[in-house]
C-alpha positions in Angstrom: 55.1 192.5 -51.6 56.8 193.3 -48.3 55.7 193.2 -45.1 56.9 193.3 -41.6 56.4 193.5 -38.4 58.2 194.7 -35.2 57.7 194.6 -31.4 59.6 196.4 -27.9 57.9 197.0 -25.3 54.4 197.1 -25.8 54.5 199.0 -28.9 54.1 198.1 -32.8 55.5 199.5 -36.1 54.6 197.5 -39.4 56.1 198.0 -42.3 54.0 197.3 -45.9 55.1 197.7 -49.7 52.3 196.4 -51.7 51.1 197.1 -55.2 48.2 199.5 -55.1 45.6 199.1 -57.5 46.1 199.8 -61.3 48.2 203.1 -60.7 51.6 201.7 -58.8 53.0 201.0 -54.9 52.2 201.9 -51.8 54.9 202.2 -49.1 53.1 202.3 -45.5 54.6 202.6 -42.3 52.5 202.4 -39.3 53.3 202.8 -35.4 50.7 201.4 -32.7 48.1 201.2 -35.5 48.7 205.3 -36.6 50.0 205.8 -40.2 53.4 207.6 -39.6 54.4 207.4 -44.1 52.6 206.1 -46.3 53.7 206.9 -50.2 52.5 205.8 -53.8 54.9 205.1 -56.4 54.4 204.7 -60.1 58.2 204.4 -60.8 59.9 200.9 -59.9 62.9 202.6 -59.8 61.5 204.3 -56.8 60.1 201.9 -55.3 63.2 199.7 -55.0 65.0 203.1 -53.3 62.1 203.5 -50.6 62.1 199.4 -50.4 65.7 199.8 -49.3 65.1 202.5 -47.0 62.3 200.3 -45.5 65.0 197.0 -44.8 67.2 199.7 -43.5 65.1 200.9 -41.0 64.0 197.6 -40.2 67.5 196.8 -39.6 68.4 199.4 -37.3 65.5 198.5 -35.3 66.4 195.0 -34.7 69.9 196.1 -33.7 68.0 198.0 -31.2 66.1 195.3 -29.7 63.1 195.7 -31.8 61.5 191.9 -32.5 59.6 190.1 -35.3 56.2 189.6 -34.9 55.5 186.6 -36.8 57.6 186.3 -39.7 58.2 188.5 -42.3 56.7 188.0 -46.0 58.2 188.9 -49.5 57.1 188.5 -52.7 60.0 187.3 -55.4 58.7 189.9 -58.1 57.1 192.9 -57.3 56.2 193.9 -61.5 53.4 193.3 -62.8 
């Protein structure tokens, strides 16, 4: 599981990968509370790309002033 948060200025945009019931992942990215992505994976392989993608954006972000809300939570295996 992965999950972030991020802050500037008033505004929010959360970042989930979780595993999604019996059939795979869900990648969700949400922006003041709207759903702006959200994508199910039954291919690890995929998810690992689009987990990337996710800590890449998260990145940029930062390194444009965006903050952590809270701390950010990962899970050590994401296989079930």
């Amino acid at each position: 599981m992965f999950f972030k948060t991020l802050i500037q200025a008033g505004h929010t945009r959360s970042f989930t990968v979780q595993a999604h019931r019996e059939d795979g992942w869900e990648v969700r990215i949400e922006q003041d509370s709207q759903v702006i992505r959200q994508k199910r994976y039954t291919d690890w392989h995929r998810v690992e790309r689009a987990l990337n993608a996710v800590q890449q954006e998260v990145d940029a972000l930062q390194r444009q002033g965006w903050e952590a809300l809270g701390g950010d939570h990962r899970a050590h295996a994401f296989t079930r």
